[in-house]
C-alpha positions as CSV (number, residue, x, y, z in Angstrom):
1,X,127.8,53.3,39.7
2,X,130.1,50.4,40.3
3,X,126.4,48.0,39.9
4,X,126.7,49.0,36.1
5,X,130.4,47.7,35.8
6,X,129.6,45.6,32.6
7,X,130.4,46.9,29.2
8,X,129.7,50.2,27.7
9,X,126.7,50.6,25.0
10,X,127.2,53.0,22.6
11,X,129.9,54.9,24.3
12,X,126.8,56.1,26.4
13,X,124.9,53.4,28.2
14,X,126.8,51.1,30.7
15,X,125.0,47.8,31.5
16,X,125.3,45.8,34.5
17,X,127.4,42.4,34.8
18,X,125.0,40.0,32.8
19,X,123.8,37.1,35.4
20,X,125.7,33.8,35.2
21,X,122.3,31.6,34.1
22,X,120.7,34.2,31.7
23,X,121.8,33.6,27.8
24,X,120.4,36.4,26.1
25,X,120.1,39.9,27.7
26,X,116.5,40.6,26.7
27,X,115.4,44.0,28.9
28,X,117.8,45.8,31.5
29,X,118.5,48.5,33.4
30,X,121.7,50.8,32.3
31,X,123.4,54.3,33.9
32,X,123.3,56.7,31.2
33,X,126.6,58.8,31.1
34,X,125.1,61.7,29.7
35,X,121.9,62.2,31.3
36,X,123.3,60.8,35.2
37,X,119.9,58.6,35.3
38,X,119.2,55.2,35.1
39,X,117.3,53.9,31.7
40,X,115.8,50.8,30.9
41,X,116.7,49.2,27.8
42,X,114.9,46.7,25.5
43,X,116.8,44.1,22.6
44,X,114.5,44.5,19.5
45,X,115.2,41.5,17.4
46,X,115.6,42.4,14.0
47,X,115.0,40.1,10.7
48,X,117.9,38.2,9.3
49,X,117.3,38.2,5.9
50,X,115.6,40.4,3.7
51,X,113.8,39.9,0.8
52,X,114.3,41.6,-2.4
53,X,113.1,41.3,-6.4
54,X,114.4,42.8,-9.5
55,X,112.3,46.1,-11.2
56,X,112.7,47.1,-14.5
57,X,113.6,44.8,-17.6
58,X,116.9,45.5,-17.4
59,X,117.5,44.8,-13.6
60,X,117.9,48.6,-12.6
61,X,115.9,50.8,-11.1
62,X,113.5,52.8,-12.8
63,X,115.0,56.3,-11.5
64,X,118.7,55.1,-11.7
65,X,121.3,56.6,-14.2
66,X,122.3,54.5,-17.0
């Protein structure tokens, strides 16, 4: 256990020290506290913007109350 003495994912999932050359933590290996076994966990980038247009004449939603 004291290999995964980095920080703490979701109050469940405690990650390793992060290697002094690597920038972004991509995939790893992590204890998890609730199950006693080791997991491997992935990073899944996620979009940072989002796209959105207006419906309706008015600029509501069809199905929203007035």
């Amino acid at each position: 256990m004291d290999e995964y003495a980095g920080r703490v994912l979701a109050d469940r999932y405690r990650l390793p020290l992060p290697p002094a050359d690597e920038y972004e933590l991509v995939e790893t290996r992590a204890f998890d506290t609730y199950s006693g076994q080791e997991v491997h966990l992935r990073q899944i980038p996620l979009p940072e913007t989002v796209e959105a247009e207006v419906v309706g004449d008015d600029g509501r939603y069809p199905g929203a109350a007035p």
